[in-house]
NULO-603060 format. One line per 3 residues: for each residue x, y, z of N, C-alpha, C. Coordinates in nm, 3 decimals, m for minus. Layout:
# residues N
X/Y/Z/X/Y/Z/X/Y/Z ~ ...
# end
This chain:
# residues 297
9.263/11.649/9.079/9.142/11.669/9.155/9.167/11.624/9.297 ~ 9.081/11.633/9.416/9.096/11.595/9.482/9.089/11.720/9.628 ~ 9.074/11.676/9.744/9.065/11.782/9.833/9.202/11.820/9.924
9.206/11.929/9.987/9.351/11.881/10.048/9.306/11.821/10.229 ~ 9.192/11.794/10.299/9.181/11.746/10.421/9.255/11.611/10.444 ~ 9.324/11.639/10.578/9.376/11.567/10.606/9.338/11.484/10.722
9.235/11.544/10.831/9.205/11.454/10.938/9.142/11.408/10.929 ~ 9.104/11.291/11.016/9.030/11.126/10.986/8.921/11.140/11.068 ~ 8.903/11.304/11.139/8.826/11.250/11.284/8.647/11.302/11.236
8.557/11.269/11.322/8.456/11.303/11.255/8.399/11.242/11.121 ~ 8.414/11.156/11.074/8.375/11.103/10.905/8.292/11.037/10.930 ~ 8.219/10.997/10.862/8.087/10.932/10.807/8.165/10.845/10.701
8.198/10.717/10.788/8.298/10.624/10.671/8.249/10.592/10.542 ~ 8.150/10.564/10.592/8.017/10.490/10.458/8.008/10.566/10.342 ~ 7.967/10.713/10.371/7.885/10.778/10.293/8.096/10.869/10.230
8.202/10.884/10.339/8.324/10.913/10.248/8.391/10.781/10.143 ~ 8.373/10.700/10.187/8.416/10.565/10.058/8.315/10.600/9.959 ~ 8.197/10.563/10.002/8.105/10.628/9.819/8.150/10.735/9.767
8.183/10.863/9.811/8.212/10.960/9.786/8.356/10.939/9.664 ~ 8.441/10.859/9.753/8.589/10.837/9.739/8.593/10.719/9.591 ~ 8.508/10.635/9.572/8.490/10.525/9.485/8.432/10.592/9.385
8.299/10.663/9.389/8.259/10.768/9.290/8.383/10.825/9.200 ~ 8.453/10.876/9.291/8.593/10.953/9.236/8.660/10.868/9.155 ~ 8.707/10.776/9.257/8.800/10.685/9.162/8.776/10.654/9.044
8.624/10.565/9.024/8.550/10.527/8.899/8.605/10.643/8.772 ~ 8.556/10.738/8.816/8.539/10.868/8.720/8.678/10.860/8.688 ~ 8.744/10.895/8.682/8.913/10.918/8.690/8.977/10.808/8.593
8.974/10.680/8.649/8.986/10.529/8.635/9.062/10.521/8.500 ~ 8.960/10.591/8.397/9.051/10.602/8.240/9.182/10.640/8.237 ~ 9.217/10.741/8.324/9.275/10.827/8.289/9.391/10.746/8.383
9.374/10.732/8.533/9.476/10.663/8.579/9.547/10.568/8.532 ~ 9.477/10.449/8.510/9.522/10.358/8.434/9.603/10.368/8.289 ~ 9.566/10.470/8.190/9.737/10.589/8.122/9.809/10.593/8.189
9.836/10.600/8.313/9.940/10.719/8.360/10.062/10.533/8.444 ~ 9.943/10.494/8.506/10.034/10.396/8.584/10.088/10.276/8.458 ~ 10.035/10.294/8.333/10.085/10.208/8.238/10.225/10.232/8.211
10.222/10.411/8.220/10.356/10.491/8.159/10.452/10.459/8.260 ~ 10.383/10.402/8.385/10.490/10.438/8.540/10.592/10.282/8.573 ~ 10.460/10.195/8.550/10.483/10.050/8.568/10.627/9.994/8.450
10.719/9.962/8.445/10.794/9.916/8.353/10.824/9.797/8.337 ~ 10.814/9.696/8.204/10.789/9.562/8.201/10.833/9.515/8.293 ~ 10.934/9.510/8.350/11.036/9.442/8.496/10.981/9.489/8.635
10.925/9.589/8.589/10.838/9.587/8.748/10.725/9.488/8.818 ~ 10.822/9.442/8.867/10.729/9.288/8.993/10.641/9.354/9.115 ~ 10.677/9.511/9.191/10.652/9.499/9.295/10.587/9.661/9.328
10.519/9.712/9.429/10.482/9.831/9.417/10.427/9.879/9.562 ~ 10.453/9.995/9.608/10.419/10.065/9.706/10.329/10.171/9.699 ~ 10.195/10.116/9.732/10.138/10.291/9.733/10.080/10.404/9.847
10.134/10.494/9.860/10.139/10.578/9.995/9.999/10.647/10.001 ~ 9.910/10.587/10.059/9.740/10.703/10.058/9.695/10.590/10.005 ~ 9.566/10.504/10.063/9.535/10.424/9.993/9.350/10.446/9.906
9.305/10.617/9.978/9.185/10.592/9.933/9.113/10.526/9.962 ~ 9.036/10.514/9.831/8.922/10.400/9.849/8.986/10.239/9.757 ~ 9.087/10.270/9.701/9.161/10.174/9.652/9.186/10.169/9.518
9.109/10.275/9.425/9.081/10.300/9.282/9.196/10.242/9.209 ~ 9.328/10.346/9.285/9.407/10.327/9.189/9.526/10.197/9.233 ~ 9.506/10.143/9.378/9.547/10.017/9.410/9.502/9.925/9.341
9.363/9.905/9.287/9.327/9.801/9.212/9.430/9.816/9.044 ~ 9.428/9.981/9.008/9.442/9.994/8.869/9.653/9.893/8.874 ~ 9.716/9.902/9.011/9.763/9.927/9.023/9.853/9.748/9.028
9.758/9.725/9.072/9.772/9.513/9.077/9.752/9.496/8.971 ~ 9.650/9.556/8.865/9.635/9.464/8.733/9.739/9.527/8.684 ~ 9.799/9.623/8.678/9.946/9.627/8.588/10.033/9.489/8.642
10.066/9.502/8.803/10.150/9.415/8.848/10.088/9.291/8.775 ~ 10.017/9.213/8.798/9.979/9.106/8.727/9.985/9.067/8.569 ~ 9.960/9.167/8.518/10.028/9.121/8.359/10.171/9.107/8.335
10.273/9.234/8.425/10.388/9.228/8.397/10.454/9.050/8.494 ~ 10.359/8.971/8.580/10.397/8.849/8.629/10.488/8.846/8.694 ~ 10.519/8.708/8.770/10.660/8.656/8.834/10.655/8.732/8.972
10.509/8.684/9.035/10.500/8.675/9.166/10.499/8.839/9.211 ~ 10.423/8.914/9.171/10.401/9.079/9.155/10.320/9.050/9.348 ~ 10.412/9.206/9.401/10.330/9.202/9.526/10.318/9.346/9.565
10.214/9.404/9.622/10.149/9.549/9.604/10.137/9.564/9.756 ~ 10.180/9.661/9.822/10.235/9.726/9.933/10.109/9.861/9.952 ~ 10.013/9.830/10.029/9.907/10.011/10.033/9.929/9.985/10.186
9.978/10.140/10.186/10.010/10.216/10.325/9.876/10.324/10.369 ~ 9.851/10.356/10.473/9.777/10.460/10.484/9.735/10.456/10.682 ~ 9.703/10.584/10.728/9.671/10.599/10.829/9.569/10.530/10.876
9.442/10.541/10.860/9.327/10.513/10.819/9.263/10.374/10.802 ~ 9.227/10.298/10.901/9.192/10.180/10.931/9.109/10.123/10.786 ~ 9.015/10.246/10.820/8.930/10.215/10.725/8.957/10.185/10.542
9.003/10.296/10.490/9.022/10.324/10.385/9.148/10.189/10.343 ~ 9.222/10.146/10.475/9.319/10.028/10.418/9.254/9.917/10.363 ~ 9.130/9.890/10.473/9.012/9.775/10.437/8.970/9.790/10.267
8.958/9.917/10.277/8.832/9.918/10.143/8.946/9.877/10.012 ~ 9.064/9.970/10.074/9.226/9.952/9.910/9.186/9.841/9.920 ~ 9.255/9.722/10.059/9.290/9.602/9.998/9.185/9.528/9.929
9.055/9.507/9.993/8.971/9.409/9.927/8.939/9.472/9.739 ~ 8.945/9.599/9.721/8.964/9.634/9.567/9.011/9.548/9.514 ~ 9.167/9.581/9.523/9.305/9.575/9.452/9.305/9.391/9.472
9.250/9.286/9.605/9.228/9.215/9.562/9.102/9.113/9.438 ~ 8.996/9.191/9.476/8.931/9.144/9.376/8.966/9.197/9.265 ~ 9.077/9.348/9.246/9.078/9.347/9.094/9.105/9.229/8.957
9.233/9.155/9.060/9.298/9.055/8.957/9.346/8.956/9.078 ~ 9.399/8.843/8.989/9.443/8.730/9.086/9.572/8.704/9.055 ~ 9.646/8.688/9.169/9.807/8.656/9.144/9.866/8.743/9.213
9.809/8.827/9.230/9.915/8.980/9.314/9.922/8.935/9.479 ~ 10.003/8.952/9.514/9.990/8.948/9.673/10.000/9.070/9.740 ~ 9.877/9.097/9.782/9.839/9.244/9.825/9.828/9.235/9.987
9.922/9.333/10.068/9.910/9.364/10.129/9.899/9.515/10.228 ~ 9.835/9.570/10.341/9.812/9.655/10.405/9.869/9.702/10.482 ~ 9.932/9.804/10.511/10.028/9.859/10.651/9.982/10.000/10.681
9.922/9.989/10.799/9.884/10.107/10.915/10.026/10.209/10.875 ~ 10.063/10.295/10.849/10.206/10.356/10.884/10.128/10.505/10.846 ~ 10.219/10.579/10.900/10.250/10.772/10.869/10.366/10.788/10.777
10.265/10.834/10.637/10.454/10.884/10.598/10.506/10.986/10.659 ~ 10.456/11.078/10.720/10.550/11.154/10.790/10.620/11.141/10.946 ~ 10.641/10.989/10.903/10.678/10.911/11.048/10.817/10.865/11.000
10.942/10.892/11.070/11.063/10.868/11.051/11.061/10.675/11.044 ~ 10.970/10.595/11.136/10.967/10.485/11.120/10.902/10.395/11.012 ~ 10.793/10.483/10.919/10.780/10.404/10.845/10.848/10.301/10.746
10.972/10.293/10.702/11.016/10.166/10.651/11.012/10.060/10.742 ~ 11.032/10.056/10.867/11.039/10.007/10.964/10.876/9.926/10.951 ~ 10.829/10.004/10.985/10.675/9.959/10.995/10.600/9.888/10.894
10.650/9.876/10.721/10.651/9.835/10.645/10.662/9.695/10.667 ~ 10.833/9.718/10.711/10.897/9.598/10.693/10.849/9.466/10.784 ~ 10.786/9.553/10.911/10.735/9.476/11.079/10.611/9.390/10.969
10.535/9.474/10.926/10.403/9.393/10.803/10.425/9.290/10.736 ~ 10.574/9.267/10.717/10.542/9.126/10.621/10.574/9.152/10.511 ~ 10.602/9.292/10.455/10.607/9.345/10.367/10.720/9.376/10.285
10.766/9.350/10.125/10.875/9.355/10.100/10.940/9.556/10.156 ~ 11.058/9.565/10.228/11.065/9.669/10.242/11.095/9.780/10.140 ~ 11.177/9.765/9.980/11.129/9.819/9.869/11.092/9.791/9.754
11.036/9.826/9.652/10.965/9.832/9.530/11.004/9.910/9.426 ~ 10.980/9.861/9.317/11.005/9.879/9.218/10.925/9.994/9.130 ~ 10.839/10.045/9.250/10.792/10.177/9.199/10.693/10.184/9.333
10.751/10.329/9.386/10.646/10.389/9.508/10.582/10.518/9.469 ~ 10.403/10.512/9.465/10.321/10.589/9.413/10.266/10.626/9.504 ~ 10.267/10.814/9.534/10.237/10.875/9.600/10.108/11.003/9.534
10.012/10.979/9.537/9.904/11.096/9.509/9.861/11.197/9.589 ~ 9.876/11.316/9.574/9.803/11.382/9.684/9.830/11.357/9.817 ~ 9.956/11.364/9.830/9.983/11.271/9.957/10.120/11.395/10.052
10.235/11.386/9.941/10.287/11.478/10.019/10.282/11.610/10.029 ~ 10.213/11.688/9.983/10.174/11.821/10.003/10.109/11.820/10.140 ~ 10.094/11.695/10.204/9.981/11.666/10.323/10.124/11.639/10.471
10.242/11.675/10.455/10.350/11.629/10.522/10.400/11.773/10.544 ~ 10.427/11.771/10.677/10.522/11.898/10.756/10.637/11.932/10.690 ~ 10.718/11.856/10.659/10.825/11.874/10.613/10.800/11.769/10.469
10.770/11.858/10.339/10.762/11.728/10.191/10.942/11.749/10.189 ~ 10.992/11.766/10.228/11.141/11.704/10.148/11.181/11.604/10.228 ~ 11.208/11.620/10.362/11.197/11.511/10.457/11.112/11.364/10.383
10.978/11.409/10.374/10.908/11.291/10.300/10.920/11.215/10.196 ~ 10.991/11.337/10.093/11.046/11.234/9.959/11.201/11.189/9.978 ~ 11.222/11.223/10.084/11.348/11.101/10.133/11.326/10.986/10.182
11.246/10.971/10.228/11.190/10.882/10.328/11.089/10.781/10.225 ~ 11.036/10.830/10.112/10.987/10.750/10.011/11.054/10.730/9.924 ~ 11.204/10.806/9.900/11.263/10.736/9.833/11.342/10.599/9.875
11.394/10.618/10.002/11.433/10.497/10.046/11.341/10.362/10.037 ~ 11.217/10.402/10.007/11.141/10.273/10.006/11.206/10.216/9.822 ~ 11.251/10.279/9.741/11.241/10.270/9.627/11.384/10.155/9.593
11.361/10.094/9.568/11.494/9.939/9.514/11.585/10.038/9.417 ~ 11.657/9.988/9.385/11.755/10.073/9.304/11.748/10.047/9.158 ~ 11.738/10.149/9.100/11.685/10.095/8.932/11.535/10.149/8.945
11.470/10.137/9.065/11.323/10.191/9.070/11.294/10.314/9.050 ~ 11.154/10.367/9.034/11.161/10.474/9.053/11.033/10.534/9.160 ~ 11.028/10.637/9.196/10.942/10.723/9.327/10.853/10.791/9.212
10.734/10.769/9.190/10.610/10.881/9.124/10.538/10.931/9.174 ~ 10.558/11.081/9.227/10.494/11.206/9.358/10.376/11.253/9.234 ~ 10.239/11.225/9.267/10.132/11.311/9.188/10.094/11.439/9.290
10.083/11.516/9.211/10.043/11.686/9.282/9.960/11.735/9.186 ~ 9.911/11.874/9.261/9.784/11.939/9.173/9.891/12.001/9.053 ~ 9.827/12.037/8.922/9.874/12.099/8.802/9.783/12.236/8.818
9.676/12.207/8.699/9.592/12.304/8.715/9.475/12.284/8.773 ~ 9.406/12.379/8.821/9.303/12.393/8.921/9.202/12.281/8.839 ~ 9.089/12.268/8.926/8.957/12.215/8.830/8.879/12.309/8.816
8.830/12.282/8.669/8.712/12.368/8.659/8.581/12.331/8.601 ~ 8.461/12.384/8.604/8.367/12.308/8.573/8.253/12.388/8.565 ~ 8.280/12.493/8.548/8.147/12.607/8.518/8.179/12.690/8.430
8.109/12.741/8.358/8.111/12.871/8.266/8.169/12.969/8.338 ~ 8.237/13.080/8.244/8.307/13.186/8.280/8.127/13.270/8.388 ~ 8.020/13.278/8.329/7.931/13.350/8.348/7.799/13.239/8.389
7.753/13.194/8.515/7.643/13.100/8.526/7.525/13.217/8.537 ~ 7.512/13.341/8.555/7.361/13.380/8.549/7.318/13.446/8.676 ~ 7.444/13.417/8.764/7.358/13.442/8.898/7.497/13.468/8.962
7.499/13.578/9.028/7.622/13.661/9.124/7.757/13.743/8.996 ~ 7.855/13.774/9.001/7.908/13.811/8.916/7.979/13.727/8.839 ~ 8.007/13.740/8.732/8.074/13.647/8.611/8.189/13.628/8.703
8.276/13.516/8.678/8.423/13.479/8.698/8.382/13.449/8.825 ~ 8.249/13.362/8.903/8.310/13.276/9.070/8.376/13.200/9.066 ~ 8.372/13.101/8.967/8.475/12.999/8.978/8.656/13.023/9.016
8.652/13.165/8.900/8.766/13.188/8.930/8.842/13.219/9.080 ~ 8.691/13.331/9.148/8.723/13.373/9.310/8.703/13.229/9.361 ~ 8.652/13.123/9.381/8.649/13.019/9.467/8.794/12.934/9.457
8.841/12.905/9.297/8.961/12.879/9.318/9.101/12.960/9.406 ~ 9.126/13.101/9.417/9.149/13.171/9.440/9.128/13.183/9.631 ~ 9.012/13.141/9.642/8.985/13.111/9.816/9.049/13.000/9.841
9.066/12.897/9.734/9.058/12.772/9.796/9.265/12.788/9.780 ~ 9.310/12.859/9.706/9.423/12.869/9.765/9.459/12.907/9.831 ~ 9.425/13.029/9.886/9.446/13.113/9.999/9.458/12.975/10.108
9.355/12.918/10.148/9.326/12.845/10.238/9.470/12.668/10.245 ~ 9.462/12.671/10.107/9.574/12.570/10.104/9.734/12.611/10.189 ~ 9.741/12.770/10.143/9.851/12.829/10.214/9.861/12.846/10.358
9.720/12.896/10.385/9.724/12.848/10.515/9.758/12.764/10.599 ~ 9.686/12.627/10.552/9.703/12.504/10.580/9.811/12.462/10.639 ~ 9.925/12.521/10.547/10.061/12.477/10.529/10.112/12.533/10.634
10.123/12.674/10.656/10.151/12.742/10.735/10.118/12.757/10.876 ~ 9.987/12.675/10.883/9.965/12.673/11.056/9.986/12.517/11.064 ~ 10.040/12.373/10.973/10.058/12.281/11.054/10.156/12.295/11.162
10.220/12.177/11.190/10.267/12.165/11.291/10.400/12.145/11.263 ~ 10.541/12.195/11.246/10.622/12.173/11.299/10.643/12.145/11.066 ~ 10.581/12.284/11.026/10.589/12.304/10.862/10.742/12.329/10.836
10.778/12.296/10.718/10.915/12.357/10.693/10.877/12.357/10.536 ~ 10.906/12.500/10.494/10.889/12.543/10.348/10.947/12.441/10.237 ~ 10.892/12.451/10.133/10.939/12.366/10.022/10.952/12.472/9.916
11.065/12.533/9.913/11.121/12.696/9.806/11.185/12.650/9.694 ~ 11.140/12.527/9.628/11.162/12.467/9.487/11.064/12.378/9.440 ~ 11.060/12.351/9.305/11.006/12.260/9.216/11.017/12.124/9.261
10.911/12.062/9.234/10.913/11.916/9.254/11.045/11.878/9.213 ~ 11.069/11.843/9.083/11.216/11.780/9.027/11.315/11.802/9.076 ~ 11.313/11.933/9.095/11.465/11.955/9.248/11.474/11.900/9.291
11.311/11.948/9.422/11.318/11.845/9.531/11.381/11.702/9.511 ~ 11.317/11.614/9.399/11.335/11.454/9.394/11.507/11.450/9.376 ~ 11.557/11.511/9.283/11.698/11.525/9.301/11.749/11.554/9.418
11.696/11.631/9.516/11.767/11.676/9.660/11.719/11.548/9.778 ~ 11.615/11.470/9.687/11.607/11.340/9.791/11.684/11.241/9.779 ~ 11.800/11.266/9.679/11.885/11.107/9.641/11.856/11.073/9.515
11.710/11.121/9.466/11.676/11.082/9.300/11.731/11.106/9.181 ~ 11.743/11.021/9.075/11.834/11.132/8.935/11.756/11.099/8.833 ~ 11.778/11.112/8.724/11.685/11.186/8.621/11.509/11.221/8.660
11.521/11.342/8.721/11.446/11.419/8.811/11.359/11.475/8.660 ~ 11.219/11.435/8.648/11.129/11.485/8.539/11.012/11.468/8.578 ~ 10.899/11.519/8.489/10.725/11.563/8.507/10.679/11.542/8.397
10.549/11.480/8.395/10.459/11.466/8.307/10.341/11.503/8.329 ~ 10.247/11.584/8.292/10.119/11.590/8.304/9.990/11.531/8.226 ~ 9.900/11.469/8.323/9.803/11.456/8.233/9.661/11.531/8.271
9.594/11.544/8.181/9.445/11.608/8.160/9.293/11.484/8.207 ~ 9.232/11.518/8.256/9.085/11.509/8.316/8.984/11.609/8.261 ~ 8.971/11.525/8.122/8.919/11.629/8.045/8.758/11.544/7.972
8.686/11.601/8.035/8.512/11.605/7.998/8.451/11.702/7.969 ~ 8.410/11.732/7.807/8.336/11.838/7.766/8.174/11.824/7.846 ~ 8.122/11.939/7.810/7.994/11.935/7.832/7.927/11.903/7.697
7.831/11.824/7.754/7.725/11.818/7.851/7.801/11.666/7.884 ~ 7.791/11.704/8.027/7.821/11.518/8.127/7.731/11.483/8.128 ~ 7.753/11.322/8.156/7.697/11.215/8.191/7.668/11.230/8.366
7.582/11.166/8.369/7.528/11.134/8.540/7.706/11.116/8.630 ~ 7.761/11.059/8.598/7.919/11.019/8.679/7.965/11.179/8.646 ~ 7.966/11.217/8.569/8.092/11.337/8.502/7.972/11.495/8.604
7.837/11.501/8.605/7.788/11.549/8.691/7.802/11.568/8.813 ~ 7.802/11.449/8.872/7.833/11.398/8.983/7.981/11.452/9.066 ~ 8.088/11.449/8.966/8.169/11.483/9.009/8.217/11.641/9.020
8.118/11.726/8.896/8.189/11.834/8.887/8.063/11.911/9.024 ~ 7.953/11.819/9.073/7.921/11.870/9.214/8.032/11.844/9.359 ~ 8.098/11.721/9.324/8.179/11.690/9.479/8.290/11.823/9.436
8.302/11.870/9.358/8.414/11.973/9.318/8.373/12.101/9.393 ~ 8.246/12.106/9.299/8.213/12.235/9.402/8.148/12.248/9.564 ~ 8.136/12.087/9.575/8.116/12.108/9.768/8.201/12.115/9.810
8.322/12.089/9.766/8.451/12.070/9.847/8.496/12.202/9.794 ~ 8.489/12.311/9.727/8.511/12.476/9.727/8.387/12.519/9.822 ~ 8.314/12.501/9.873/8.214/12.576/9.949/8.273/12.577/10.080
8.380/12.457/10.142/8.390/12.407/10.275/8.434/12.524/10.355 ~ 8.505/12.610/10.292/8.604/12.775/10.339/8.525/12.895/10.293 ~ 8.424/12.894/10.219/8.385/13.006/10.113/8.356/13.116/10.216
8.247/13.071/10.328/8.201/13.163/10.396/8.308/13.305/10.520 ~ 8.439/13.238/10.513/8.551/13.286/10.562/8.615/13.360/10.420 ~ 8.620/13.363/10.345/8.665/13.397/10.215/8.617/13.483/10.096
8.533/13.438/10.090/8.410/13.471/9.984/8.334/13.648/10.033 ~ 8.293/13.708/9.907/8.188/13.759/9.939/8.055/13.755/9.939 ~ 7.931/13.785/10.030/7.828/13.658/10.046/7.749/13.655/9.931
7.767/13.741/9.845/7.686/13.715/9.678/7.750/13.571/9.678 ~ 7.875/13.577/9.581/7.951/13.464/9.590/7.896/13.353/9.708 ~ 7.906/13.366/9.804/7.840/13.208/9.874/7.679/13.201/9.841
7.657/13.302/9.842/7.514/13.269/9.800/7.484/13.223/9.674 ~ 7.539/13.261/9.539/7.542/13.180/9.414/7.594/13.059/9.420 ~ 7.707/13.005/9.503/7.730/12.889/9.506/7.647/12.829/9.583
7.551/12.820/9.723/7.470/12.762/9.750/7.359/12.762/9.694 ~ 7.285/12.846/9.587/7.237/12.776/9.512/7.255/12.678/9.399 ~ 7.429/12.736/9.345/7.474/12.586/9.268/7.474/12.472/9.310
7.442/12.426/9.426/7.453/12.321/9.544/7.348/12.289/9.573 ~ 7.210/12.339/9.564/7.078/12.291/9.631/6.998/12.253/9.513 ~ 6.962/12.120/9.520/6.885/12.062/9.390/6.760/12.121/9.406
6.688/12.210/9.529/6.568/12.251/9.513/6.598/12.389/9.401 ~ 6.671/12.415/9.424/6.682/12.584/9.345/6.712/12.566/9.199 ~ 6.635/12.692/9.145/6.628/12.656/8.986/6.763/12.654/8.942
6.827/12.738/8.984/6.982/12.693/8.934/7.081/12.647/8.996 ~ 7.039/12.494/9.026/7.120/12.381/9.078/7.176/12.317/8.974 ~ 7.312/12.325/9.007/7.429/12.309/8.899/7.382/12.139/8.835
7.371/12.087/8.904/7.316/11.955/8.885/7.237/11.965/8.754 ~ 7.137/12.035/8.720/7.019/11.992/8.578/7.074/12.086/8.507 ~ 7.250/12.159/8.469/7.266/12.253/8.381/7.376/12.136/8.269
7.329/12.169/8.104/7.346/12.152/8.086/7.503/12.183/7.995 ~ 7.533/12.255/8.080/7.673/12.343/8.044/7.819/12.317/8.116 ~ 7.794/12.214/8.241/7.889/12.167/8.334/7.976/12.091/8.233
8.089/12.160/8.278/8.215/12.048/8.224/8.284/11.996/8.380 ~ 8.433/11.945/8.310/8.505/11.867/8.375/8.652/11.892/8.314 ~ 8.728/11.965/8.365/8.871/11.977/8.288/8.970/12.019/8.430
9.073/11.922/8.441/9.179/11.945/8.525/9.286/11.893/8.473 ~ 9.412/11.929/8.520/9.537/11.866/8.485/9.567/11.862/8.649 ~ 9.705/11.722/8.668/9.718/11.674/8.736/9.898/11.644/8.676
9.947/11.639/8.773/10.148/11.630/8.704/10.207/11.524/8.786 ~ 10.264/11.440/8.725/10.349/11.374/8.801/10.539/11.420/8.786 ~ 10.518/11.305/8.903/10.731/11.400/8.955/10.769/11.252/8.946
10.850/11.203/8.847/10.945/11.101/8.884/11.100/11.097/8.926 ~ 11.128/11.036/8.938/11.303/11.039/8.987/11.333/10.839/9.018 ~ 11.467/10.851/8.977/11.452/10.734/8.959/11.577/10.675/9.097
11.585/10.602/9.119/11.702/10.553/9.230/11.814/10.457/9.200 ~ 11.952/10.568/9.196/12.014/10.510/9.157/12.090/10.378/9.166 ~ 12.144/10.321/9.059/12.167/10.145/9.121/12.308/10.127/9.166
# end
């Protein structure tokens, strides 16, 4: 899940951390699987690239803290703000971790550097990247550059989209059957874009696991997991399968045909009788994959 925007400018900090913590919460089960599978008893130490609202920085200290022996947690991110909100999480999650914050760009040739200027151990025993490098001009460049953060024996865990989200019936009643399908479908178009008009892009014409192998990594593998809520949701599981579909509306009107935006703005307006919000048919099902690679010792 998750959106692909990348600029900081313009936000409404307040009302994007609720937004962003909402998320996390929801998720939370499911992360906490995944970083159990990632964390390995000997892992003392951890880097995480994107810090959010801190969801999974917190999930991310209480591993470090059970596995003990002076565990210290490394959240990087552009974003003044969002560093504030990781660290104080990830510190109130648990006690014992020594959590610290670093301003850096991963797509900045200096970030180890900038790490290291922090105070900060310069690698770890596992660097966790979500949604993060698909957001970099050059991602192979980037998973070099995060692999070097990685100690040897460690390993680099790149999360990327799997399968789309979805969260409506094939047929809601209103515009033609299958929007979900055309909105996913816009919202790639637009991801390609993205890619293609940053700045100074250089194609990525292989699979994650390559890639991590072509960054220095070896036993180059993927796991996926599921974000899976039947219907009928709960108030949280609601909640989210609306930030899903505001964040498909953001391009629709460039994309879409205006039936289509028009059925989705009424899926969107709690005044209208069919505001996705009071249906009791909304699900919640995504997959999400991780890329490990490990660094050799």
């Amino acid at each position: 899940m998750g959106a692909h925007s990348h600029s900081h400018d313009n936000i409404d900090w307040n009302a994007h951390l609720e937004r962003l913590r909402a998320a996390d919460d929801f998720i939370a089960p499911d992360v906490t699987e995944v970083v159990a599978k990632l964390l390995r008893p000997g892992a003392h130490s951890a880097i995480e690239i994107g810090a959010g609202a801190g969801g999974t920085a917190a999930i991310l200290a209480k591993g470090l803290a059970r596995n003990g022996d002076e565990p210290q947690l490394t959240i990087v991110d552009t974003a003044e703000q969002l560093l504030t909100a990781a660290g104080e999480r990830a510190s109130e999650a648990t006690e014992g971790v020594t959590v610290r914050t670093v301003r850096a760009d991963a797509a900045a040739d200096t970030l180890a550097e900038e790490i290291t200027a922090a105070g900060a151990p310069p690698q770890a025993d596992l660097v966790y990247a979500a949604f993060v490098v698909h957001h970099l001009p050059d991602q192979l460049a980037g998973l070099r550059r995060l692999a070097g953060l990685v100690k040897p024996g460690g390993r680099l865990a790149v999360v990327e989209f799997g399968l789309q989200t979805r969260v409506l019936p094939a047929d809601i009643g209103i515009g033609g059957p299958g929007l979900e399908a055309r909105l996913i479908s816009a919202s790639e178009q637009w991801f390609q874009q993205m890619r293609t008009e940053m700045d100074d892009s250089v194609r990525l014409p292989m699979g994650w696991p390559k890639a991590m192998t072509e960054a220095g990594l070896v036993e180059a593998t993927s796991f996926s997991y599921l974000i899976d809520r039947p219907a009928p949701l709960d108030e949280s599981g609601r909640a989210a399968a609306l930030r899903q579909l505001s964040m498909l509306r953001r391009d629709a009107d460039e994309r879409l045909a205006a039936e289509d935006v028009e059925a989705l703005d009424q899926l969107l307006d709690p005044d209208s009788e069919h505001y996705a919000g009071s249906r009791d048919d909304l699900y919640y099902l995504s997959a999400n994959t991780v890329h490990l690679g490990t660094k050799p010792t």
